[in-house]
C-alpha positions as a Markdown table, in Angstrom:
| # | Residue | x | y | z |
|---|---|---|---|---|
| 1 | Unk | 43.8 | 8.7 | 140.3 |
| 2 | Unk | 42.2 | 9.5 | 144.1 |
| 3 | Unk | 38.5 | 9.4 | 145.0 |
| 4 | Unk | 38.9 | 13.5 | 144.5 |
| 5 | Unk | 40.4 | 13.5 | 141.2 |
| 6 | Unk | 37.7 | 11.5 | 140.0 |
| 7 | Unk | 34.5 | 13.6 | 141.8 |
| 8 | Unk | 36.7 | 16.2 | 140.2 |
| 9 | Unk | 36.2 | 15.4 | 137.1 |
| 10 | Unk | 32.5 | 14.4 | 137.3 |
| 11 | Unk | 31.6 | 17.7 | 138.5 |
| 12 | Unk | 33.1 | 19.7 | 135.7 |
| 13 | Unk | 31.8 | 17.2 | 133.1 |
| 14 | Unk | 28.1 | 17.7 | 134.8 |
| 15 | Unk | 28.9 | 21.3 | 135.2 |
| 16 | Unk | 29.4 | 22.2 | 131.2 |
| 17 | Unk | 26.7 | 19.7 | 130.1 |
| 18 | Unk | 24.7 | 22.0 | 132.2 |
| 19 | Unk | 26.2 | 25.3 | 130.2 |
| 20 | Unk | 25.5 | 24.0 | 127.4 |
| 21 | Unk | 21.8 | 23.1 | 128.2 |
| 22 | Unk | 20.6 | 26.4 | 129.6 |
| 23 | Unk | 22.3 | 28.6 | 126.8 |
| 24 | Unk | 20.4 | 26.0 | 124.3 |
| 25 | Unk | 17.6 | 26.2 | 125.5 |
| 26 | Unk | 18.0 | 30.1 | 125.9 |
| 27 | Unk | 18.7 | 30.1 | 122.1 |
| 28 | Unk | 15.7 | 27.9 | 121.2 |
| 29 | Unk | 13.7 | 30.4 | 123.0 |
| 30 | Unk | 14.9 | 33.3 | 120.8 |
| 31 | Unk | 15.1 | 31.8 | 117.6 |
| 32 | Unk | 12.2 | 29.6 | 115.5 |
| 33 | Unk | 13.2 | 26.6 | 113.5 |
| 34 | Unk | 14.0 | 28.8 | 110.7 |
| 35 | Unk | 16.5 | 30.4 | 112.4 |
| 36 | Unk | 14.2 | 33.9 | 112.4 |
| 37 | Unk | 14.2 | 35.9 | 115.7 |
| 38 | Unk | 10.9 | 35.7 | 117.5 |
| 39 | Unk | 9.9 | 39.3 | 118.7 |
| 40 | Unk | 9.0 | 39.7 | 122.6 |
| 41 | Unk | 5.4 | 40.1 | 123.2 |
| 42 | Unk | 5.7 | 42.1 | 126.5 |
């Protein structure tokens, strides 16, 4: 494997553990540890 092949491969690995920790955290702001919607207060 070449130096690119592995920065490749790095980037997409970083790239989805990113993904996944913004649409997490994006569901942990919408939901309570019961799983209940929390209502906007706009």
């Amino acid at each position: 494997m070449s130096l690119g092949d592995i920065f490749y491969i790095v980037a997409m690995i970083g790239f989805v553990w990113m993904t996944f920790a913004i649409v997490r955290n994006n569901f942990r702001s919408k939901f309570d540890d019961e799983g209940q919607r929390k209502e906007d207060l706009r």
